[in-house]
N, C-alpha and C positions, 0 to 999 in steps of 0.2 A: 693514755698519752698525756691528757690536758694534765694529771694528777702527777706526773714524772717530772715534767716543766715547773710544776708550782713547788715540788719537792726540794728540785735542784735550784731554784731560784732562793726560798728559806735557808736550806742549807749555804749557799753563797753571801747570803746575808747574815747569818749567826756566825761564819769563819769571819766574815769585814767585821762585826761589831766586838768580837774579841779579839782581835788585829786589834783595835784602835784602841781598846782598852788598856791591854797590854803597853801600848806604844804613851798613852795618857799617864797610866802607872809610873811608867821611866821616867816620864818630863816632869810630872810631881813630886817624885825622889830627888831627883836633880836641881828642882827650884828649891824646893821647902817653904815654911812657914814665913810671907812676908812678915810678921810681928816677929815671931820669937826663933825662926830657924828650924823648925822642927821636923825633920823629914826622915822617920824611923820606918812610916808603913802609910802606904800611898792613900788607902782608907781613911786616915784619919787626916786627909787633907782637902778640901771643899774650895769651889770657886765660888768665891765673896763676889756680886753684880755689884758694883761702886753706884754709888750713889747720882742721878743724871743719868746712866745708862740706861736704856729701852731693853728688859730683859725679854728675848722673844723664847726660849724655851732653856732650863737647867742643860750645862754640857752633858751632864750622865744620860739625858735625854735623846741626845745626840750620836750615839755609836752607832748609828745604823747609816748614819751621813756620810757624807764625803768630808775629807779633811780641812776641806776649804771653809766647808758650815760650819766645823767644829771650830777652829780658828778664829772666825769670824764672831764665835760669842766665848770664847777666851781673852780676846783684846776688850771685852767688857768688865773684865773682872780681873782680881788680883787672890790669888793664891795664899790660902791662911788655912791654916788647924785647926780641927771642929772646934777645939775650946775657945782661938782667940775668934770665928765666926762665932761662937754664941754673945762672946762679950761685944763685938762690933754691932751687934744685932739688936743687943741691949740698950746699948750709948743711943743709937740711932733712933730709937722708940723713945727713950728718955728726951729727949732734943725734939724730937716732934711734938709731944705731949707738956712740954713746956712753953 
């Protein structure tokens, strides 16, 4: 019995975490790349934590959440392309290191 319950609980939780994935995918096509516009394939789009923000966990982290928790660490970050993320990421270590 106990084993049916914990069954059907994972499985309700793996259909929400790709629910939201799905639903993340859309809103990243739709934004694109704050830097350069780039929004070919939602993979290669990363939330940037801006600089001052308390980052409490990566959104990819978050698909098991509710929408609100997801949300709530998207208003920390702005929307950019792995490339122009590696270059922000760069500048930023350069600037501290100086």
């Amino acid at each position: 019995m106990l084993r049916m319950a914990v069954k059907r609980k994972m499985n309700r939780n793996t259909k929400r975490a790709l629910r939201n994935r799905q639903t993340l995918d859309e809103y990243k096509l739709q934004i694109g790349c704050a830097d350069c516009g780039y929004n070919k394939h939602a993979a290669a789009l990363e939330f940037d934590h801006l600089p001052g923000t308390f980052k409490s966990q990566t959104v990819a982290s978050l698909m098991y959440r509710s929408w609100e928790r997801i949300w709530q660490e998207i208003a920390k970050c702005e929307l950019v392309c792995a490339n122009c993320h590696a270059i922000r990421t760069a500048e930023r270590r350069l600037r501290l290191a100086s």
